[in-house]
BAFI-3210 file (N, C-alpha, C; in Angstrom, 3 decimals, decimal comma, padded with zeros to 6 digits):
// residues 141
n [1|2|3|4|5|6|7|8|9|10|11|12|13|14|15|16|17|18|19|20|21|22|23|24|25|26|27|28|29|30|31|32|33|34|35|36|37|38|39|40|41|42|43|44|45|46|47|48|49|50|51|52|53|54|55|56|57|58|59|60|61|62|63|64|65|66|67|68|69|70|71|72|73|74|75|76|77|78|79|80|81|82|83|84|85|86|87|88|89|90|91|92|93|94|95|96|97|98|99|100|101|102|103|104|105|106|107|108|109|110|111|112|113|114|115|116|117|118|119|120|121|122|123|124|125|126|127|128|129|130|131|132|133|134|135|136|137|138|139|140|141]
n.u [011,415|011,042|009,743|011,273|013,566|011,763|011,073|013,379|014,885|012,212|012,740|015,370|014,897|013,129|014,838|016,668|015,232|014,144|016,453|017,670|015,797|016,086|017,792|020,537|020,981|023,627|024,346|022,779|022,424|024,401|023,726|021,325|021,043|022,391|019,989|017,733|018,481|019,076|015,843|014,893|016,352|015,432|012,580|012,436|013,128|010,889|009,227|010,192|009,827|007,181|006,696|007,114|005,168|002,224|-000,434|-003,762|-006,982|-008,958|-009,604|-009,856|-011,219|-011,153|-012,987|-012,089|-012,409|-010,113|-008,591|-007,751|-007,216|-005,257|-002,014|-001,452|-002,477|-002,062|-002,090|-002,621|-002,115|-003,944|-005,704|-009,403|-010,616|-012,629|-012,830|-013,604|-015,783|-016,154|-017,199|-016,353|-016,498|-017,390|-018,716|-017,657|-016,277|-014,461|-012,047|-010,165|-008,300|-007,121|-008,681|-011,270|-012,837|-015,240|-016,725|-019,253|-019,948|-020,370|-019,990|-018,961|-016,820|-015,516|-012,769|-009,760|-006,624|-004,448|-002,063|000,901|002,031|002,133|-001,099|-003,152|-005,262|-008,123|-009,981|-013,276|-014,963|-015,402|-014,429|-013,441|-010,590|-008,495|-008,828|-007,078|-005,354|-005,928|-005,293|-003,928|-001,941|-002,563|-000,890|-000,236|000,930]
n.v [-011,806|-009,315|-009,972|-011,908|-010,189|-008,621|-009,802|-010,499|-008,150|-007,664|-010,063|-009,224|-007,116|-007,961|-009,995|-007,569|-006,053|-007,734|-008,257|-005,971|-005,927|-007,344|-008,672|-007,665|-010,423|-011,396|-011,115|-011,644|-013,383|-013,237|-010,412|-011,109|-010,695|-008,535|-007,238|-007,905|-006,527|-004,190|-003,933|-004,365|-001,685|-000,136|-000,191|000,341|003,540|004,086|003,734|004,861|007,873|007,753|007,853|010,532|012,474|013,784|011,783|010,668|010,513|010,427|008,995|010,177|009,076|009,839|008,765|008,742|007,611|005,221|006,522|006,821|009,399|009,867|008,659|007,401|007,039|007,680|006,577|006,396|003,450|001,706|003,232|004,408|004,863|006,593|006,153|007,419|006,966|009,134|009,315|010,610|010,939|007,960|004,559|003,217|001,363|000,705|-001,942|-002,891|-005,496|-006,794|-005,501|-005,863|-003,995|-003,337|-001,142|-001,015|001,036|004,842|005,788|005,272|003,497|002,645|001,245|-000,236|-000,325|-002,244|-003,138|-001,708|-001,322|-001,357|-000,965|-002,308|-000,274|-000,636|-000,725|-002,207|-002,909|-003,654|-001,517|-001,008|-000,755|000,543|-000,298|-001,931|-000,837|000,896|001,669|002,104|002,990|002,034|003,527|002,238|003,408]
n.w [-050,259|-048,901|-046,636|-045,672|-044,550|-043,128|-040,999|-039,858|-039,012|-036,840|-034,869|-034,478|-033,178|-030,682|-029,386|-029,046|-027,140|-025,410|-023,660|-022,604|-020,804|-018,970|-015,957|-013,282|-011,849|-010,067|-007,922|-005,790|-003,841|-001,892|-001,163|000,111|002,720|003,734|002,694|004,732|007,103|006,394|005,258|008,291|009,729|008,264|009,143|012,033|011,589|010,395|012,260|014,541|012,992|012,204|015,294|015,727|014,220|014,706|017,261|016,230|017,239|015,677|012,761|009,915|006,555|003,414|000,494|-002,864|-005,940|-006,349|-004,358|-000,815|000,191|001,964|002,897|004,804|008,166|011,669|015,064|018,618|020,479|022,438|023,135|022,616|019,257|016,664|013,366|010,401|007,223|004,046|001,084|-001,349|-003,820|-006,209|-004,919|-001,774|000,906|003,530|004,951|008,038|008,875|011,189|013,211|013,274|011,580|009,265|006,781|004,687|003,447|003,721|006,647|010,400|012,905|016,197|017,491|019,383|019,244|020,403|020,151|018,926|015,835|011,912|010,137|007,325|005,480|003,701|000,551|000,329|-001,489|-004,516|-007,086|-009,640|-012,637|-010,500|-008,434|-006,175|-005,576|-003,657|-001,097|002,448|005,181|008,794|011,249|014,351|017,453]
ca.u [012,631|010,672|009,066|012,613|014,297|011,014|010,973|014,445|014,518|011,521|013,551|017,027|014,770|012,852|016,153|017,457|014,071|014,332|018,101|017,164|014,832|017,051|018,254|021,632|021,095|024,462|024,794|021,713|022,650|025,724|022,852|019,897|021,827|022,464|018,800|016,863|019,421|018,573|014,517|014,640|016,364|014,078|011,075|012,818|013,346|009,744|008,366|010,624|009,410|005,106|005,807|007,364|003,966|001,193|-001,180|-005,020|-007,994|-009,820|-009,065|-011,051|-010,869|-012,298|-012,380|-012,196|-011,968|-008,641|-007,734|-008,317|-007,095|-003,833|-001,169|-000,550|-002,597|-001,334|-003,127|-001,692|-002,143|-004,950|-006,781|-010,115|-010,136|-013,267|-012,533|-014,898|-015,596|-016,950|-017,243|-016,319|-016,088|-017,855|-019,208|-016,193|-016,027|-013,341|-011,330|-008,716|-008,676|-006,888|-009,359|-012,471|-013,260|-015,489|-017,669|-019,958|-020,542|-020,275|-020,314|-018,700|-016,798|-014,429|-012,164|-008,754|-005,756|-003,684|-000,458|001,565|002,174|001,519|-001,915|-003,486|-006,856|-008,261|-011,205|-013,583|-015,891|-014,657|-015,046|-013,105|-009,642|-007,661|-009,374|-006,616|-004,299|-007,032|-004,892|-003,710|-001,333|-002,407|000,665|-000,526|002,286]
ca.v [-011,271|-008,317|-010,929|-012,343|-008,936|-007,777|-011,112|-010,561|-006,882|-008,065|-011,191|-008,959|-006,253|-008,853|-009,804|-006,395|-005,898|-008,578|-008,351|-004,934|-006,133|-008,450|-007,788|-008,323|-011,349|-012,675|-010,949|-011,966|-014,601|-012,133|-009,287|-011,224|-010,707|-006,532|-006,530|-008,141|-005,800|-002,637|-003,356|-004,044|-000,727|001,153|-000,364|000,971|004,496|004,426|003,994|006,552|008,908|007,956|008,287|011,969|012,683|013,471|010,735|011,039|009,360|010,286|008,809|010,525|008,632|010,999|008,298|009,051|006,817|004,817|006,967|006,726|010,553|009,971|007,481|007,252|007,423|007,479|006,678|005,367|002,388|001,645|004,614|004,092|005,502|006,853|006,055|007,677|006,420|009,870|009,083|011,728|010,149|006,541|004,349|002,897|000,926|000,564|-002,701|-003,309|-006,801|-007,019|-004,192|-006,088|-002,912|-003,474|-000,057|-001,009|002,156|005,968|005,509|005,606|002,775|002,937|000,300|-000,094|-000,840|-002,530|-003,376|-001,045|-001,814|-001,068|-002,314|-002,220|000,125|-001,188|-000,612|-003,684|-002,850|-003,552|-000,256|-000,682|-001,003|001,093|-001,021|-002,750|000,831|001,727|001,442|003,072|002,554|002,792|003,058|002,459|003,695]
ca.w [-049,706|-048,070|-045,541|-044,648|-043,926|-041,867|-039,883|-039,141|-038,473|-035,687|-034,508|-033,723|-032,207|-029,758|-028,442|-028,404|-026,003|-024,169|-023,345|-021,904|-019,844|-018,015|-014,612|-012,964|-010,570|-009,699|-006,432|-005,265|-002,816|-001,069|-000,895|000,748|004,273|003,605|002,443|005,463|007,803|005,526|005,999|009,608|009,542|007,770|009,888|013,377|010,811|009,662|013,405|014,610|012,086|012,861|016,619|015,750|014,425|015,427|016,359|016,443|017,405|014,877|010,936|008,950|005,164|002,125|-000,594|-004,352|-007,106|-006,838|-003,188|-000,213|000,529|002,230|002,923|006,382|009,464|012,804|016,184|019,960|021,132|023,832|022,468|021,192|017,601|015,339|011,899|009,412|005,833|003,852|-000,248|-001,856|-005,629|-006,397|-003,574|-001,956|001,812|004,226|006,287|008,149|009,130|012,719|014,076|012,280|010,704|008,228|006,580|003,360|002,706|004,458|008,407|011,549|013,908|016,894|018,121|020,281|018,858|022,008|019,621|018,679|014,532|010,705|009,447|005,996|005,522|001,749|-000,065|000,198|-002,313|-006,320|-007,647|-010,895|-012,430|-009,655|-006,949|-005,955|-005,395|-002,792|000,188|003,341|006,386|010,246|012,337|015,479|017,788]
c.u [012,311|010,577|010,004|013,238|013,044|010,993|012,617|014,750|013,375|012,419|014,654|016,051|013,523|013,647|016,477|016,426|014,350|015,538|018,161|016,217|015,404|017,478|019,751|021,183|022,616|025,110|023,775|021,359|023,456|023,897|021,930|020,393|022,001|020,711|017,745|017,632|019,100|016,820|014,557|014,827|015,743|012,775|011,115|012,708|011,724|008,758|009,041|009,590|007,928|005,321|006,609|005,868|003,082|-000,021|-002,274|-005,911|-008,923|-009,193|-010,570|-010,697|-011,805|-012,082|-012,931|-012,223|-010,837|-007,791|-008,450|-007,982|-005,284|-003,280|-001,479|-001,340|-002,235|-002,690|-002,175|-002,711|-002,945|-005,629|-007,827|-010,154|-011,112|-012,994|-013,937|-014,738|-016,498|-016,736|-017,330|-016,903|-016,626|-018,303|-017,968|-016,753|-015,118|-013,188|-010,379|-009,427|-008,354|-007,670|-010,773|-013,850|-013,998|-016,811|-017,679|-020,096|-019,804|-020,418|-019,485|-018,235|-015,718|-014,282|-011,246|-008,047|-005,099|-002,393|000,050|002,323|001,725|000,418|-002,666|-004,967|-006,709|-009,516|-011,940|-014,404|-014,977|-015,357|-014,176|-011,218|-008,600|-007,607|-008,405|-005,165|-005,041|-006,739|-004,615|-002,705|-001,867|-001,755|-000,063|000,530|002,147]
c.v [-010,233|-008,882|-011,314|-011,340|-008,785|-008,711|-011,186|-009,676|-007,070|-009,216|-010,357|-007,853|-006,640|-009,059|-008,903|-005,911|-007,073|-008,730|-006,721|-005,248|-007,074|-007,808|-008,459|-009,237|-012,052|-012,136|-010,949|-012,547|-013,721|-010,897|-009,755|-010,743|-008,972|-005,802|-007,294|-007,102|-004,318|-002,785|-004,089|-002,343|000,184|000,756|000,344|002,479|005,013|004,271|005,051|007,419|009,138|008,196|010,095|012,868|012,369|013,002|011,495|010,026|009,352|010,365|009,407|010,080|009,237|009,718|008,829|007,893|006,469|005,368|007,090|007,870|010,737|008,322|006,845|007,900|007,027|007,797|006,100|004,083|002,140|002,312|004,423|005,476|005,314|006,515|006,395|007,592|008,332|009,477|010,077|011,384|008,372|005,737|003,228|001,992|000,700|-001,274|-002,716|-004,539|-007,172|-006,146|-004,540|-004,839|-003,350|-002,062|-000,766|-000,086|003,609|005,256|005,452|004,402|003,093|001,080|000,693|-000,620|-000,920|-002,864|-002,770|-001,727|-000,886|-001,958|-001,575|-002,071|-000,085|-000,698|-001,671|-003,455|-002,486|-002,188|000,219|-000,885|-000,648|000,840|-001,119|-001,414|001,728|001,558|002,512|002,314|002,863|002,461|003,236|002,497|003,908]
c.w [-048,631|-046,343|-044,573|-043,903|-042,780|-040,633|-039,282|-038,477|-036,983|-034,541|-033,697|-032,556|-031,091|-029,034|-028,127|-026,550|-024,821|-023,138|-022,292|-020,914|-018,156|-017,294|-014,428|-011,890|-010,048|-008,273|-005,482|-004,056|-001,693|-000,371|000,004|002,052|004,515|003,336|003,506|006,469|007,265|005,727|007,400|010,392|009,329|008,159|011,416|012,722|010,736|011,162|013,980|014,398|012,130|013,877|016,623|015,123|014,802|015,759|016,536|017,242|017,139|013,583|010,554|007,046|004,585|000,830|-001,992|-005,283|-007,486|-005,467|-002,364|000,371|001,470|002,778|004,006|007,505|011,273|014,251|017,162|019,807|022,595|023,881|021,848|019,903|017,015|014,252|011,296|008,185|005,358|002,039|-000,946|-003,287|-005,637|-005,010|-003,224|-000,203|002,385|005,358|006,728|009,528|010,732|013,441|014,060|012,161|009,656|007,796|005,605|002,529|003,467|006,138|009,213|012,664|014,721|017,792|018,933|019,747|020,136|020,935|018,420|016,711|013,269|009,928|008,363|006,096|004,165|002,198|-000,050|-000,620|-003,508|-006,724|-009,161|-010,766|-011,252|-008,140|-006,254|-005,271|-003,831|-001,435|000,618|004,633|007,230|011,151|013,620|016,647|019,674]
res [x|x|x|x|x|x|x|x|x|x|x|x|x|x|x|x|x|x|x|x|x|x|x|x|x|x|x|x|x|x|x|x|x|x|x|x|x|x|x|x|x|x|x|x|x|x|x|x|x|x|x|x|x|x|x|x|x|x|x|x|x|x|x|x|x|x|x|x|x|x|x|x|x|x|x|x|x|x|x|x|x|x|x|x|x|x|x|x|x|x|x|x|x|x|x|x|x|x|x|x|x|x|x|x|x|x|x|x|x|x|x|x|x|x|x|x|x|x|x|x|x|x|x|x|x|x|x|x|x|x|x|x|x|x|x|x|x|x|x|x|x]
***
């Protein structure tokens, strides 16, 4: 009798979990049209807002274990641009793929960004669960 109650007691509070977990979808279809219109928006918003600061043309990345020290670096456009890898915490490497950036290790390259965009600095070296968190933006503006 114990067995039945506990298997049921588990059973109602599975559903109760799962039923919580559930999302509202039924305006899903209406919304897609407000939500490609809302991020175009906030991509004109979010360049704005990089060419109000100020760029560089030198990234300097400090990485740690899981960071690469800040979010968001900003450079012009037609500018060559230093980027320096320094390892603060574990041994870590830097790419970003349209720039063919690639550091292994600590070191030092300069390119030219000619188009004006947001591109994705990662970690290329597996350095454990938080690998994958080991990003960075460079707005090139």
């Amino acid at each position: 009798m114990l067995k039945k109650s506990l298997l049921a007691v588990l059973f109602f509070s599975l559903i109760l979990f799962l039923a919580a977990c559930g999302g509202d979808s039924s305006d899903a279809s209406s919304d897609t049209a407000d939500t490609d219109e809302s991020a175009t928006e906030e991509q004109a918003d979010d360049t704005e807002a990089a060419s109000d600061q100020e760029a560089s043309n030198e990234v300097n990345v400090v990485a740690t274990n899981f960071d690469l020290g800040q979010d968001e670096f900003v450079v012009k456009a037609g500018e060559e641009v230093t980027l320096t890898l320094t390892n603060e915490e574990g041994n870590h490497g830097i790419s970003i793929d349209e720039f063919d950036v690639n550091l292994q290790s600590e070191g030092e390259v300069t390119f030219i960004p000619e188009e004006p965009g947001e591109y994705t600095i990662y970690c290329n070296i597996f350095c454990g669960d938080g690998h994958g968190d080991m990003t960075a933006t460079l707005v090139v503006i």
